[in-house]
N, C-alpha and C positions, 0 to 999 in steps of 0.2 A: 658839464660841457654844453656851448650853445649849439642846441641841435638844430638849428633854424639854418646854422651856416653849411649843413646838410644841405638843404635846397637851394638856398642864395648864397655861395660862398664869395661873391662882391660883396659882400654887406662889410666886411675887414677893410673894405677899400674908400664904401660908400660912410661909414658911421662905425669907426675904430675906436670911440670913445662912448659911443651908445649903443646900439642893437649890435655892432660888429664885435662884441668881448669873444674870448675861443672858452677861457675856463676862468671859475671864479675861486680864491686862494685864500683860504682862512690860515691867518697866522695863529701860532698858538700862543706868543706873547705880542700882546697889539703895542707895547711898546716899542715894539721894531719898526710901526710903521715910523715912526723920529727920523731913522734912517735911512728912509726910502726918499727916492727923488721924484718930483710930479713932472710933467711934462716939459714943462717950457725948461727946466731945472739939467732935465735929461740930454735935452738937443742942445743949450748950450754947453753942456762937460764933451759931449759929442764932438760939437764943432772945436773946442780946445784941444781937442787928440788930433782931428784931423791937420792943425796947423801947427 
């Protein structure tokens, strides 16, 4: 857990890709990351639901 966001919990707001992480997620097959989607990946299947 980032206990920092204890203190500052704008930092999710201010730097959600840096200081702002909440928990960090060890998979137990790193091949699953294949199937995971990065950002820009994410907002646009997003934006395809919504319309």
């Amino acid at each position: 857990m980032n206990e920092l966001l204890a203190e500052r919990p704008e930092i999710i707001n201010e730097d959600a890709y840096g200081k702002g992480w909440i928990c960090l997620i060890r998979l137990s097959d790193q091949a699953e990351m294949d199937a995971l989607l990065d950002a820009d990946a994410y907002a646009a299947l997003v934006e395809n639901e919504v319309h």
